[in-house]
C-alpha positions as MATLAB code, in Angstrom:
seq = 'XXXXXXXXXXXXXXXXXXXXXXXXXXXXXXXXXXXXXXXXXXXXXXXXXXXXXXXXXXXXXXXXXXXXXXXXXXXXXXXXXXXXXXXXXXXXXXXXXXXXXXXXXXXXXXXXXXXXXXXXXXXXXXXXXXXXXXXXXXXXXXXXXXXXXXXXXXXXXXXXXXXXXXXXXXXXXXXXXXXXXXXXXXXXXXXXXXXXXXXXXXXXXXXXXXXXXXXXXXXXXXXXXXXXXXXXXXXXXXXXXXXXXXXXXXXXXXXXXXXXXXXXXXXXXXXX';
ca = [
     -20.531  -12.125  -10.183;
     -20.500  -11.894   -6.660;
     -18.902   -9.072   -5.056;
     -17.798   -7.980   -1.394;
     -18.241   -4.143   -0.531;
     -15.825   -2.650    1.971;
     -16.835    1.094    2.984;
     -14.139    3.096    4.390;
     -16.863    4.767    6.317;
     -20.435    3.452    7.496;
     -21.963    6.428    6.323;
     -21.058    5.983    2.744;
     -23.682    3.222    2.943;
     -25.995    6.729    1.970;
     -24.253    8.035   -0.370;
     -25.971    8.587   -3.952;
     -23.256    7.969   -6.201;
     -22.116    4.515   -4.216;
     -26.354    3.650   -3.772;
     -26.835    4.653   -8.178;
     -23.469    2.022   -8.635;
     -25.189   -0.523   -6.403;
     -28.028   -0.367   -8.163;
     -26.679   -0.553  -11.376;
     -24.450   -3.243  -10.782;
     -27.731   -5.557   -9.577;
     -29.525   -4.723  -12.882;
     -26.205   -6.000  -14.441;
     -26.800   -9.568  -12.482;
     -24.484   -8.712   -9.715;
     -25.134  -10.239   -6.312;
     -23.579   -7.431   -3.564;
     -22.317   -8.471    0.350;
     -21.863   -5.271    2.081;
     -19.184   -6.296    4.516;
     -19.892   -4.794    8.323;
     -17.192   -4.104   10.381;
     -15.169   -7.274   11.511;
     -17.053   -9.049    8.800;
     -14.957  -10.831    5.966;
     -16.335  -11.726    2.595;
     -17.984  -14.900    1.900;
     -16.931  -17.825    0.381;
     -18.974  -17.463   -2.956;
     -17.083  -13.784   -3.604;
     -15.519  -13.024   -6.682;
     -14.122   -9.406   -5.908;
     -13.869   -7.106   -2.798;
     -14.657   -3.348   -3.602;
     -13.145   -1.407   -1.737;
     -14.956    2.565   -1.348;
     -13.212    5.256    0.169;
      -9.367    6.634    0.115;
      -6.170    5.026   -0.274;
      -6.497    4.244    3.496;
      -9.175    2.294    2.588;
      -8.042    0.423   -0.025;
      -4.683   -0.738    2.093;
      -7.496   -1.838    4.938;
      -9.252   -3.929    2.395;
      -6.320   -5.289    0.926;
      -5.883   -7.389    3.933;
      -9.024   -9.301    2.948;
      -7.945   -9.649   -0.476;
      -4.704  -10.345   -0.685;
      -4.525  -13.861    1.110;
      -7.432  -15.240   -0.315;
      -6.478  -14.336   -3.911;
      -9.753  -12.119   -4.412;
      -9.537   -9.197   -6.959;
      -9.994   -5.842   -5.502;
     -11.437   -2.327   -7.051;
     -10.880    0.913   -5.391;
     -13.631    3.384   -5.572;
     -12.475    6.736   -4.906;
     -14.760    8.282   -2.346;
     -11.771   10.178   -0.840;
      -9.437   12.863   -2.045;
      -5.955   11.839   -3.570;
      -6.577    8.179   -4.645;
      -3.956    6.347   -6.604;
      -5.082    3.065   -5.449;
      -8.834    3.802   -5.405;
      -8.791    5.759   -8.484;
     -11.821    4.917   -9.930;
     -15.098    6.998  -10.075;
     -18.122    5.523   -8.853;
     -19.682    6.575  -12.138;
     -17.459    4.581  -13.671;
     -17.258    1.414  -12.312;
     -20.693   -0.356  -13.343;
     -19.969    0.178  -17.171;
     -16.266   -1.171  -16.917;
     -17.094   -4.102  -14.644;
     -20.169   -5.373  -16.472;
     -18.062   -4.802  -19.633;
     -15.140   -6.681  -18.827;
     -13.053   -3.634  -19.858;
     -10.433   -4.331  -17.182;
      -7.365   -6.338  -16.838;
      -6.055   -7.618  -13.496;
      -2.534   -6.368  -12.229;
      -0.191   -8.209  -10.019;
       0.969   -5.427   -6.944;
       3.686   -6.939   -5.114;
       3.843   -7.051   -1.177;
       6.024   -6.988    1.354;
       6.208   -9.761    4.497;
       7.937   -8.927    7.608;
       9.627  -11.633    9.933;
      10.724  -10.605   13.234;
      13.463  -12.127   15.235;
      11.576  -12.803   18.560;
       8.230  -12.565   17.810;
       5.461   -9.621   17.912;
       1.612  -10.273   18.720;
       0.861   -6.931   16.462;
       3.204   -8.054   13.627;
       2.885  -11.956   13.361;
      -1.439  -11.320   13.009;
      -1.007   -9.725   10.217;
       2.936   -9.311    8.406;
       2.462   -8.014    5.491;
       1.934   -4.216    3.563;
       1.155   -3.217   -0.035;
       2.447    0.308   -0.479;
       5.384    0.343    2.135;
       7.090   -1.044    6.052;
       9.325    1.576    7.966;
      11.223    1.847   11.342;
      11.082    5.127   13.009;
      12.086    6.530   16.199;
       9.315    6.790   19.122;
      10.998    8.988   21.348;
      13.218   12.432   20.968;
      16.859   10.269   20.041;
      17.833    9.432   17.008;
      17.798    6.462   15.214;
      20.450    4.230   13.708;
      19.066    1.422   11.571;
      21.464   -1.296   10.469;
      20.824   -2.163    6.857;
      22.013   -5.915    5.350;
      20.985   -6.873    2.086;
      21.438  -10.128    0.500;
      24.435  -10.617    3.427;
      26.145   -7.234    2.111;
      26.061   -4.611    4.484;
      25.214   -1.057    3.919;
      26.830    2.216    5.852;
      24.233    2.538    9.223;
      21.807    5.117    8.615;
      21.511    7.875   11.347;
      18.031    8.978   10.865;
      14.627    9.666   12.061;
      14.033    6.382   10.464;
      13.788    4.159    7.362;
      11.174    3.090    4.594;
      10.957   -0.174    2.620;
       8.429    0.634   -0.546;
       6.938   -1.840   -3.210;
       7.206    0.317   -6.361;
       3.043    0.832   -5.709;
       4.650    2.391   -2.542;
       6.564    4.929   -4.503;
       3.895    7.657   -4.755;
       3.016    7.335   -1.111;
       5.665    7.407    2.188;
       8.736    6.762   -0.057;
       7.567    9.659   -2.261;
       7.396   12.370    0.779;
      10.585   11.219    2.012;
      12.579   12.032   -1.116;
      12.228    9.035   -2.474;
      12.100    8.179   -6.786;
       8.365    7.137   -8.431;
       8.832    4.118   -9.993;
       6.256    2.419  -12.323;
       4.335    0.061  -10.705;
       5.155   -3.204  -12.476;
       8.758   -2.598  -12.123;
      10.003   -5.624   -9.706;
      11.977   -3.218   -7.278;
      12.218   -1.871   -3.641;
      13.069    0.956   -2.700;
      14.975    2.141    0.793;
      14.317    5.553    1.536;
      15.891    7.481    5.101;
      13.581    9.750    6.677;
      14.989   13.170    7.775;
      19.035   11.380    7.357;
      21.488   12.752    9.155;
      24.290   11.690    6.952;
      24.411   13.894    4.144;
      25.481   11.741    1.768;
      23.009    8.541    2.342;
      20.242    8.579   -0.946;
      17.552    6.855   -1.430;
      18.630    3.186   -2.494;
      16.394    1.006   -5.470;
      17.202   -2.757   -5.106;
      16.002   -5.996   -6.926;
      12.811   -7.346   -5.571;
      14.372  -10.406   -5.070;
      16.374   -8.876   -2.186;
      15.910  -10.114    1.712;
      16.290   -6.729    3.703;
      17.271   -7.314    7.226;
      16.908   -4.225   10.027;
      18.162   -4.243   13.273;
      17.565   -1.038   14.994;
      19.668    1.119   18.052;
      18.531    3.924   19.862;
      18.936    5.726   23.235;
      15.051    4.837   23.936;
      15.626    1.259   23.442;
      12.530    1.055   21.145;
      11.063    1.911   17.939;
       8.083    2.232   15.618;
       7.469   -0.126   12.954;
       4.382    0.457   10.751;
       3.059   -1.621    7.407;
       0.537    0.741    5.353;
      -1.381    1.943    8.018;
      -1.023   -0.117   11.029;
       1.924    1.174   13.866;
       3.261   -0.820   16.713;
       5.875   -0.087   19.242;
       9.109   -2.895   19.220;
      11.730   -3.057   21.378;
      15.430   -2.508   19.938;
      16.552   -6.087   20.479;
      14.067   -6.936   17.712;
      15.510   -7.442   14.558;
      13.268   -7.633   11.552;
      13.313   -9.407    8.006;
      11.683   -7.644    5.021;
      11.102   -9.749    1.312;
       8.490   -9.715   -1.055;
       5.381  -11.850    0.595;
       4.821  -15.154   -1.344;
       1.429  -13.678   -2.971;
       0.514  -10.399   -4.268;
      -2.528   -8.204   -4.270;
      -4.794   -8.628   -7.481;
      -5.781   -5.473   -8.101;
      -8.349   -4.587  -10.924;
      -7.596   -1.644  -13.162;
      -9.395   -0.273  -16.060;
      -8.300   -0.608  -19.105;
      -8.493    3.813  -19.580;
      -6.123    3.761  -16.672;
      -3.098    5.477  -17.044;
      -0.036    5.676  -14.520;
       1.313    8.901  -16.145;
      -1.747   10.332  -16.641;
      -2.486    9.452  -12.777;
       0.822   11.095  -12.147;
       0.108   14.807  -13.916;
      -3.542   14.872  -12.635;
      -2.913   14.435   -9.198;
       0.379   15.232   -8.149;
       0.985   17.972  -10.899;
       3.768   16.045  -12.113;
       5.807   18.083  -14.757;
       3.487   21.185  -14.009;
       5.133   23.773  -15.964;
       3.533   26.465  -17.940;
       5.690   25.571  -20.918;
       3.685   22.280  -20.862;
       0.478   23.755  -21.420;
      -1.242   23.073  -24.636;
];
């Protein structure tokens, strides 16, 4: 197998646990392209690993997403729900074929004029949100499916893929979802109408945004990439035509991911 490395951070290139995998991996008949910067994998690759953080692994995804590659995360960060794996781990389970590949869906933004910093790249894995840029509130218009929803008066709104639900959505109030459930989720950030909750729709849904605010502009991110758009730009969220192949183990548990890392249910009646 042939496999594209993408490193969060050059000087993980040193690091002894990522230099022991590498090495195992080549005794296991692995060929290795360590991607530089601007570099994209080559045609003959099989799977992109991606080693770092979660902030990685939504970088990455942008290499693997469109050209169908499956993608590891190797957790060389902190958190890591999307690069969960341990480097220590990942030789055994690869060479072993004791993984399965999982479908993550992702969003695709259309915007009603046009947007250089949008159009290169339209798409996100985890989540895409409006958000004010300046001190004035925000009021997003909301249609879904032609239905329209009460405006939201807000510091802004999220769109998240159920992968998405652990990350913005989650720290905005938003429910976790499991992530094969075929949902969105529209989350306000910092509301201030009391009584707007976070909403869970079909993935099927188109979501359609137009924004108004007293600075005549707003942010609009996708995972980790921000741009500034002016208010007259409406934009169109679905679920993108692919979706990310994303390689988990077959030990891997959602729950379990859910207790160690977020403390989920922590409660000293749980203890055993």
């Amino acid at each position: 197998m042939i496999i594209s490395v993408y490193l969060g951070n050059g000087e993980l290139i040193s690091d002894e646990r990522l230099t022991s995998l590498f090495e195992e991996l080549r005794k296991g008949g692995c060929g290795l392209q360590i991607l530089e910067p601007g570099e994209v994998p080559s045609e003959e690759a099989q799977m992109l690993l991606s080693a770092g953080g979660d902030g990685t692994f939504l970088s990455s995804s942008v290499l693997a997403a469109e050209r169908g590659l499956p993608m590891l995360g190797v957790n060389m960060g902190r958190l890591g729900f999307l690069s969960e794996n341990r480097p220590e781990d990942v030789a055994r389970c690869l060479l072993s074929g004791d993984y399965t590949i999982e479908n993550r869906t992702m969003l695709k933004a259309e915007v009603s004029t046009g947007h250089d910093d949008i159009d290169s790249w339209p798409y996100a894995l985890n989540e895409m949100a409006v958000r004010r840029s300046g001190a004035a509130m925000l009021a997003v218009d909301v249609v879904i499916d032609g239905i329209c929803l009460p405006t939201y008066w807000a510091d802004g709104l999220v769109i998240s893929t159920s992968s998405g639900s652990t990350a913005y959505s989650l720290s905005v109030g938003g429910p976790i979802v499991l992530p094969d459930s075929k949902v969105l989720i529209i989350s306000p950030i910092a509301p201030h109408n009391l009584n707007m909750r976070p909403l869970v729709v079909p993935d099927s849904s188109e979501i359609s945004l137009t924004m108004h605010s007293r600075d005549g502009r707003f942010e609009f991110s996708a995972d980790n990439r921000t741009c500034v758009v002016a208010e007259d730009v409406a934009v169109r969220i679905s679920v993108a035509q692919f979706s990310l192949k994303r390689v988990q183990f077959n030990s891997s548990n959602f729950i379990n991911a859910l207790t160690d890392k977020l403390f989920w249910g922590e409660d000293v009646r749980n203890i055993k």
